[in-house]
C-alpha positions as CSV (number, residue, x, y, z in Angstrom):
1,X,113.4,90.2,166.1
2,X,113.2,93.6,163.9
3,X,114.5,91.4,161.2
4,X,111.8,89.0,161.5
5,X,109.2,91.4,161.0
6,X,110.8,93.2,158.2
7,X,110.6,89.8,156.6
8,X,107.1,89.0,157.7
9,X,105.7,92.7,156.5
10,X,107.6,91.7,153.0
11,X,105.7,88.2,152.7
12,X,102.4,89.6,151.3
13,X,104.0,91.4,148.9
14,X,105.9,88.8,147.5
15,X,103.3,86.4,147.8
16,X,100.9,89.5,145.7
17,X,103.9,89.5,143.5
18,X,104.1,86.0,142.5
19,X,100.2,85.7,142.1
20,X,100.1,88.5,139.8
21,X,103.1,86.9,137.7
22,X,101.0,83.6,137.0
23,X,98.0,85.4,136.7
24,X,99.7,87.0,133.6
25,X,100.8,84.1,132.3
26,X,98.0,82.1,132.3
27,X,96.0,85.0,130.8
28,X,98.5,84.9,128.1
29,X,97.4,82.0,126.7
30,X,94.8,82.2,123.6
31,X,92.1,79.4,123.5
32,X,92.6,76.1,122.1
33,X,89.7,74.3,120.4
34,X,90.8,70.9,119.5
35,X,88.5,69.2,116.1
36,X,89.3,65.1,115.9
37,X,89.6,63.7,113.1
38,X,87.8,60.5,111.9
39,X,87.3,58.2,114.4
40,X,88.5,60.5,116.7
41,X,86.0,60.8,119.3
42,X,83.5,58.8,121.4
43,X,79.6,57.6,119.4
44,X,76.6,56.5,121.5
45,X,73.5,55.5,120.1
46,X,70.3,54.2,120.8
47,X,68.0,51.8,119.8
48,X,64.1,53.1,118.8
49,X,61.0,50.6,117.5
50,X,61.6,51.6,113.9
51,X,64.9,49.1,114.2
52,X,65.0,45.9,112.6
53,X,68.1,43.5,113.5
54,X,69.1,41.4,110.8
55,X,69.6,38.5,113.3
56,X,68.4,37.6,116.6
57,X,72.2,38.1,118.1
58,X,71.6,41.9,117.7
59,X,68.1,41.9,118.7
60,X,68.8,40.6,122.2
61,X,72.2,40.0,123.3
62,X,74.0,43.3,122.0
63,X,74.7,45.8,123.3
64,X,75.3,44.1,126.5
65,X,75.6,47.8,128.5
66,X,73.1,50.4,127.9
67,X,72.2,53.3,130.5
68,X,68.7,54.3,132.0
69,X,67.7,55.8,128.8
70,X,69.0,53.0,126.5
71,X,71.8,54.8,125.0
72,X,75.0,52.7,124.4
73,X,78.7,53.2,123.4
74,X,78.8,52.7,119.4
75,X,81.8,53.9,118.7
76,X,84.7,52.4,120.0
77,X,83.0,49.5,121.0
78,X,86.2,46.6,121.5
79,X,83.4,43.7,120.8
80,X,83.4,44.5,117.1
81,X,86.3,42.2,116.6
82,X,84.2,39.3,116.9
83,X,82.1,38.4,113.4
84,X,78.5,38.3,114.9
85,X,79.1,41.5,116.8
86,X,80.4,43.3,113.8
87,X,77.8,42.6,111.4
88,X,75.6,44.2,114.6
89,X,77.8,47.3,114.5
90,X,78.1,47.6,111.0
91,X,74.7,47.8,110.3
92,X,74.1,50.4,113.1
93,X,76.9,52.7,112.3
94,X,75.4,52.7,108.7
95,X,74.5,56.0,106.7
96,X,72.3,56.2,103.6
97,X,71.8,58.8,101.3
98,X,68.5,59.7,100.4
99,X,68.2,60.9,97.4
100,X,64.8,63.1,97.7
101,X,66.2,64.9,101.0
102,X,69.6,64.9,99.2
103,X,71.1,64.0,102.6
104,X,72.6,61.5,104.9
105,X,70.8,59.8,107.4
106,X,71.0,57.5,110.1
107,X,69.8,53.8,109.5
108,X,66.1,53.6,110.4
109,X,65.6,53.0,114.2
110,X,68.9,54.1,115.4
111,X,70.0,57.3,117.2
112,X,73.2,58.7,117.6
113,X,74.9,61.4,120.0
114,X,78.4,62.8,120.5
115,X,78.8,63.4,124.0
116,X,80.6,65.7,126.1
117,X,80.8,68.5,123.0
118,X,82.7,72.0,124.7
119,X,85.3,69.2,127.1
120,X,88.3,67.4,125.8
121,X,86.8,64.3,127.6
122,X,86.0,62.1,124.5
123,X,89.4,62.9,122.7
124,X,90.8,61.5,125.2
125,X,90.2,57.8,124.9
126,X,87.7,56.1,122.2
127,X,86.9,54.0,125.5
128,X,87.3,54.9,128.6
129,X,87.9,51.6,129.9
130,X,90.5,50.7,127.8
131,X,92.7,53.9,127.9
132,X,96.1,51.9,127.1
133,X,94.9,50.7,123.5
134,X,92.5,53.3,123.0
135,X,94.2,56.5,123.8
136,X,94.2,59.4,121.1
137,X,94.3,63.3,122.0
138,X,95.1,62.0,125.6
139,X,99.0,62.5,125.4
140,X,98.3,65.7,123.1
141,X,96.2,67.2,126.0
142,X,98.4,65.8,128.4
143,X,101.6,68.3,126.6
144,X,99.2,71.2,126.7
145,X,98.5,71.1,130.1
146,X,102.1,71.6,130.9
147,X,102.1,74.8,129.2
148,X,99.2,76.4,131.8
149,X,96.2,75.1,129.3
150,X,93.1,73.8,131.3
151,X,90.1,71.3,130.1
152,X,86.6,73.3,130.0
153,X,89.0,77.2,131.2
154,X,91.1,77.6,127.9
155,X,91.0,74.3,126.9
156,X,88.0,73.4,125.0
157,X,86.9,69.8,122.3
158,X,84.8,70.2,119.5
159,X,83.8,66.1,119.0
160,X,81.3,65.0,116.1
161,X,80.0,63.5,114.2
162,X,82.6,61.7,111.5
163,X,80.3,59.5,109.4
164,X,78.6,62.7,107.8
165,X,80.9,65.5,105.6
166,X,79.3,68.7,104.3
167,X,77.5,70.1,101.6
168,X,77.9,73.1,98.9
169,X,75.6,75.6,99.0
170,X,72.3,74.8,97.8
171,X,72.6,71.4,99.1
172,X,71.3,70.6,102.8
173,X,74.0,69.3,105.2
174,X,71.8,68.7,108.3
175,X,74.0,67.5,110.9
176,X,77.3,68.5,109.2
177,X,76.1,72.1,109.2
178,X,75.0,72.2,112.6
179,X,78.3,70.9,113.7
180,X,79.4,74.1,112.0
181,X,77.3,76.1,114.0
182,X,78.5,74.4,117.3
183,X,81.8,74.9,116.9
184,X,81.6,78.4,115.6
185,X,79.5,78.7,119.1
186,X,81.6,77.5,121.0
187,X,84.7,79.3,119.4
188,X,82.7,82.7,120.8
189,X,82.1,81.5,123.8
190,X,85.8,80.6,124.2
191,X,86.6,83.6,123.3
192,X,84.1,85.6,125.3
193,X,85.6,83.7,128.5
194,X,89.3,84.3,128.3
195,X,89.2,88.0,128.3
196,X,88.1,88.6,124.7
197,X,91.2,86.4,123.0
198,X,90.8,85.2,119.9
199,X,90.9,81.3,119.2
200,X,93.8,78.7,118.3
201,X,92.1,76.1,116.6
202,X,94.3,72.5,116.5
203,X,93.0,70.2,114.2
204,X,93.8,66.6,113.2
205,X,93.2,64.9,109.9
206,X,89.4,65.3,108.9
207,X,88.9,68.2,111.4
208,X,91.7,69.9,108.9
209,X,88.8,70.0,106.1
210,X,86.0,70.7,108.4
211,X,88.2,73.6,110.1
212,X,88.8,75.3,106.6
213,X,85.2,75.0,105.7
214,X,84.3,76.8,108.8
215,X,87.1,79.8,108.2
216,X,85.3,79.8,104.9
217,X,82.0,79.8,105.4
218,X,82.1,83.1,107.9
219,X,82.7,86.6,107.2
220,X,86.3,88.1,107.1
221,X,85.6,90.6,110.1
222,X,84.3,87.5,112.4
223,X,87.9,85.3,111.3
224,X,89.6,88.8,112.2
225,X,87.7,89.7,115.6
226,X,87.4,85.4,117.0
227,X,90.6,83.3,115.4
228,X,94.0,83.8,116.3
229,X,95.7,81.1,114.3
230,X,94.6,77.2,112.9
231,X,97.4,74.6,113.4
232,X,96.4,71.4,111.0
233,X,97.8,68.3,111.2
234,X,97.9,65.5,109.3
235,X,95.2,67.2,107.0
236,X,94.4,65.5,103.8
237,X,93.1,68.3,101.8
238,X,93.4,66.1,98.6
239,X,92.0,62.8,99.9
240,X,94.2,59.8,100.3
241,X,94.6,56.6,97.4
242,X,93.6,54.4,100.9
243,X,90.2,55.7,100.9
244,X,89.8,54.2,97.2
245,X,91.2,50.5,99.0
246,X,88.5,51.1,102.0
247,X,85.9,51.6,99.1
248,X,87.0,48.6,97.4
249,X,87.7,45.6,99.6
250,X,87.0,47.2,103.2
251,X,89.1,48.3,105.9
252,X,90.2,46.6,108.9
253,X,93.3,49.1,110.3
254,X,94.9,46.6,111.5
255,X,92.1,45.7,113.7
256,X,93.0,41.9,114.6
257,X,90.3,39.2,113.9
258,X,88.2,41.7,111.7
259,X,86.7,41.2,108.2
260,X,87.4,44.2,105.9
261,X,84.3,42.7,103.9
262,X,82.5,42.7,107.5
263,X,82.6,46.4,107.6
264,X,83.1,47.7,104.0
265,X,79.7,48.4,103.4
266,X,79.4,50.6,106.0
267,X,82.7,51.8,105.4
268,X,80.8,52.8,101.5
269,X,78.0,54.7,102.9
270,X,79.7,57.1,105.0
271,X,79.8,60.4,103.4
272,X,83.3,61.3,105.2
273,X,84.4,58.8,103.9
274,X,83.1,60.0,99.8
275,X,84.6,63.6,101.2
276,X,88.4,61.8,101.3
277,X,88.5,60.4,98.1
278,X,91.7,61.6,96.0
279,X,91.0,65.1,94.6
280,X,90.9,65.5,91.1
281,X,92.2,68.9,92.1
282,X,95.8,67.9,93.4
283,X,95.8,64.2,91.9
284,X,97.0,64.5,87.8
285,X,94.5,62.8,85.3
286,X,98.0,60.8,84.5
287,X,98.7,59.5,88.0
288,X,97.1,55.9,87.6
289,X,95.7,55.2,91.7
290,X,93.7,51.4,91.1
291,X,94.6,49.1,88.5
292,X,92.8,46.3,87.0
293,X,93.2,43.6,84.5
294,X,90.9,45.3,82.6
295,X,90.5,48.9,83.9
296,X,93.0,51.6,85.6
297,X,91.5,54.8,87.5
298,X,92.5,57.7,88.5
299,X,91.6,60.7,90.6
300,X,89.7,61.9,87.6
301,X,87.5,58.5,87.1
302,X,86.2,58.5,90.3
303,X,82.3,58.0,89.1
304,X,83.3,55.4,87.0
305,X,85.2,53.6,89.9
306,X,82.1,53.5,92.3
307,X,79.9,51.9,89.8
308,X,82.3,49.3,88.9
309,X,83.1,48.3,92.7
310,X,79.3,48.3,93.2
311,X,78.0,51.1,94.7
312,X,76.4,53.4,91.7
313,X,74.5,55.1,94.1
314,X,77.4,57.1,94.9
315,X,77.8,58.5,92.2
316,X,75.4,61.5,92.5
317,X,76.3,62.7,96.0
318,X,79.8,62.4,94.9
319,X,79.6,64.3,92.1
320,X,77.0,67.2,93.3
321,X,78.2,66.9,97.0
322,X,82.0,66.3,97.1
323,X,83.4,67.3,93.4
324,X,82.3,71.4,94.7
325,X,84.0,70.9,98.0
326,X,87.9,69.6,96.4
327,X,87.0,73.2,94.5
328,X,86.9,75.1,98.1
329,X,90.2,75.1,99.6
330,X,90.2,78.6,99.5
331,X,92.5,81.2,101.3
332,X,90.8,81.8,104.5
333,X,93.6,84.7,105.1
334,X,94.2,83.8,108.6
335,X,97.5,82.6,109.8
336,X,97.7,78.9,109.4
337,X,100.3,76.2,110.3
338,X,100.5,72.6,108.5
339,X,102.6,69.9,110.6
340,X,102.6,66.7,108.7
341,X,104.4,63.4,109.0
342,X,106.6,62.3,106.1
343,X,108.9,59.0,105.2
344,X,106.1,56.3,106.0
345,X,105.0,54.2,103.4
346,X,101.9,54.9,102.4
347,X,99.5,53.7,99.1
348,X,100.0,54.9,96.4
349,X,98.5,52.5,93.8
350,X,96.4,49.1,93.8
351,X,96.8,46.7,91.8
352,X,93.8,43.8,91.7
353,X,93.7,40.4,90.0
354,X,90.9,38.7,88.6
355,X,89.1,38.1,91.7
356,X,87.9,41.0,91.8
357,X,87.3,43.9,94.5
358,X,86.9,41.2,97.3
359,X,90.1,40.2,97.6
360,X,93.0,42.8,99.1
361,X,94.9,43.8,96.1
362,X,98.8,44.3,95.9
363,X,100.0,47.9,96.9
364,X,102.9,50.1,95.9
365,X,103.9,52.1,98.2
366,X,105.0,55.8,98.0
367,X,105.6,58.6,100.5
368,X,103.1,59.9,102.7
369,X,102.4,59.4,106.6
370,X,101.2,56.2,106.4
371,X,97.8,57.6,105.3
372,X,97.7,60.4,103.7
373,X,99.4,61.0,100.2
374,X,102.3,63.6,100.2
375,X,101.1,65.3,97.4
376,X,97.7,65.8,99.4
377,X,99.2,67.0,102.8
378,X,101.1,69.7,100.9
379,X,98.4,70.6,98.8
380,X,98.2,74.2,100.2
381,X,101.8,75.3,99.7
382,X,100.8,74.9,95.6
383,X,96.9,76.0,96.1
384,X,98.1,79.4,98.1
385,X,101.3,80.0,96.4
386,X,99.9,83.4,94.8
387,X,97.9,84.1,97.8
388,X,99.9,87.6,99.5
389,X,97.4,88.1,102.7
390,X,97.7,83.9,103.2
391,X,100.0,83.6,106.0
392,X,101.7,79.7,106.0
393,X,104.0,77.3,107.7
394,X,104.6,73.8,106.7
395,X,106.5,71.8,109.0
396,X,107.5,68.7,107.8
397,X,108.4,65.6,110.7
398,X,110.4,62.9,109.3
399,X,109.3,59.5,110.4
400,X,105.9,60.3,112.1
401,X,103.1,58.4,110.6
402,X,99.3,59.8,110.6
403,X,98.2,59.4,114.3
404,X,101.8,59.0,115.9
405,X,101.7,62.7,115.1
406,X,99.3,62.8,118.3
407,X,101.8,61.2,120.9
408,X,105.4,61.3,119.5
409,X,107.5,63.4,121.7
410,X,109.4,65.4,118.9
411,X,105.6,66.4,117.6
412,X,104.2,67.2,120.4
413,X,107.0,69.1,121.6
414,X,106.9,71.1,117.8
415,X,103.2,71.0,118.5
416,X,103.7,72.4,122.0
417,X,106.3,74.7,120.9
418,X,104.2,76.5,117.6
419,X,101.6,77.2,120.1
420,X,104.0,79.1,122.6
421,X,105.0,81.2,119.9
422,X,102.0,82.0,118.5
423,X,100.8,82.7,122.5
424,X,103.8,84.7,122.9
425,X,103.1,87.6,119.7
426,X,100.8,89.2,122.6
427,X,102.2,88.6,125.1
428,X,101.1,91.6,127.5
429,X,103.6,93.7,130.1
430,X,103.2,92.2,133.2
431,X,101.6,95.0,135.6
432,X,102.1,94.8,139.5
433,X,99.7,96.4,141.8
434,X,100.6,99.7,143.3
435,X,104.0,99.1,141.8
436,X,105.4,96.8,144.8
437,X,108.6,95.1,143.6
């Protein structure tokens, strides 16, 4: 019986004891922001009086599902495989570039929001209801909860929206900016709600350029006082050659049952999309990326490119919008990891016959992650080379294409595994109340 209580009386303690070890490791953990990249995060829009359907089919019959407020799932909607429904989404995912604002806009009567900004929730799945073929950050999230993290406690999404890039300075960047100012917001409050810890922020392909922009554009003593470390993947920091075949001839994706012409024009006017162009920067004036029978280009002939294909009104933001920003891949002097895929074929020049830009042309193939361009995923390694206070990591997967990088075990697990270590270079003592062992 003595025993018994001598065991009992011990309990609490041990029961204290455990609860203060998990208590300190969960607090070990620095914040995670997770940035998408494009494509990588639910779109709803809505419909005002100012819209004008080109046919009757998108007037009445789609959207099928709106809510209370009329506000609709644009982006991913599965129905765009079918011809009349794509020609509805196309021309309601559409920018344009107005040339008096110098900006992007929205096509006239149609509003768009990115829900659930701060939660994880529309990484997850670009449709909820189709989780199987429309998973993305879900198995990324899904390996970060095993290590402790927690959606909306240490765990936080910064979704957007990917149409729209940025702008230098002196050019307005309306909604690109303020997505700046959001996440920069919400890396504070992250912050502020974890004990003070500074941020891990994970991004994936397009997120990469608008992560760096962000370090960037903000004072050395905030990146010093708010941002622990920024893991990239997949980041094309010089553009891809793909983007100059999406320009071109469209892009299905392998989409079954979809038109590239069907969507290329929208494809052309989003201003992302101008942002990933191949970088005269990394890309050599030699390196011949679209051939012709007549004409070849290369990184360095862009303007000339996207008045031949068609579309000459790209030329200006191109130039005085994109050109300056392949110029600002600065050092941001905060400790930064690159995990890229290598070993899948990816373009690496296009070849087109005499019909022209609306036929698919013939690709060569050269090495990349399916996506992006080698040469542009290791574009920092040669860009910071001289840079002392620049802390890098490269880490180079063999075999992992572009988005596989998001669910392969042997990434996430190096994924999973960077962020322990970085988590465990403050690690604190663990204490114990009134030093019961």
């Amino acid at each position: 019986m003595q025993g018994l209580s001598i065991k009992l009386a011990i309990l609490p303690i041990a029961i204290m004891l455990s609860l203060c070890i998990c208590k300190a490791m969960t607090t070990n953990l620095h914040p995670v922001i997770l940035i998408p990249g494009s494509g990588g995060n639910q779109l709803e829009a809505r419909l005002t009086a100012e819209y004008k359907p080109s046919s009757l089919f998108c007037n009445r019959w789609y959207p099928i599902s709106k809510d209370k407020q009329g506000w609709f799932r644009l982006w991913f909607d599965p129905g765009v495989i079918l011809a009349p429904i794509t020609k509805c989404f196309s021309e309601r995912i559409m920018l344009y570039y107005d040339p008096d604002l110098d900006d992007y806009l929205n096509a006239p009567g149609v509003e768009t929001r990115v829900p659930e900004f701060g939660s994880t929730k529309s990484l997850l799945y670009l449709n909820p209801r189709l989780k199987h073929l429309t998973a993305y950050m879900a198995p990324l999230v899904k390996s970060l909860e095993e290590i402790g993290y927690v959606n909306g406690e240490n765990l936080f999404g910064a979704p957007y929206d990917f149409r729209y890039g940025l702008a230098p300075e002196g050019h307005p960047s309306k909604v690109g900016s303020k997505f700046l100012q959001d996440l920069k917001d919400l890396i504070e409050k992250a912050s502020a709600s974890n004990g003070g810890k500074p941020v891990i922020l994970l991004s994936h392909s397009l997120g990469g350029l608008y992560t760096l922009q962000l370090l960037n554009r903000n004072s050395p003593t905030w990146r010093r006082r708010f941002i622990k470390h920024f893991i990239a993947l997949s980041a094309p920091w010089g553009g891809t050659v793909q983007e100059m075949l999406t320009f071109a001839s469209g892009n299905s994706f392998g989409v079954p049952l979809v038109n590239p012409l069907l969507v290329r024009g929208e494809q052309r006017s989003s201003e992302s999309n101008l942002w990933l162009m191949p970088s005269p920067k990394l890309f050599s004036p030699e390196k011949l990326l679209v051939m012709t029978p007549k004409m070849a280009y290369s990184a360095h002939d862009i303007p000339q490119f996207l008045d031949d294909i068609g579309i000459p009104e790209g030329v200006i933001p191109y130039e005085s919008r994109v050109l300056p920003l392949t110029e600002e891949l600065k050092a941001p002097n905060v400790s930064v990891t690159c995990i890229v895929g290598s070993g899948v074929k990816t373009p690496e020049t296009l070849f087109y016959g005499e019909a022209g830009f609306d036929e698919q042309p013939e690709i060569v193939y050269g090495d990349g992650d399916g996506t992006v361009n080698m040469v542009s995923l290791l574009a920092l390694e040669s860009l910071w080379a001289d840079e002392k206070k620049q802390r890098l990591k490269v880490v180079i997967l063999n075999g992992i294409s572009h988005n596989s990088i998001l669910e392969d075990k042997v990434a996430l697990d190096e994924i999973k595994g960077e962020i322990s270590s970085i988590n465990s270079q403050s690690q604190p003592e663990v204490q114990f109340v009134n030093n019961y062992y």
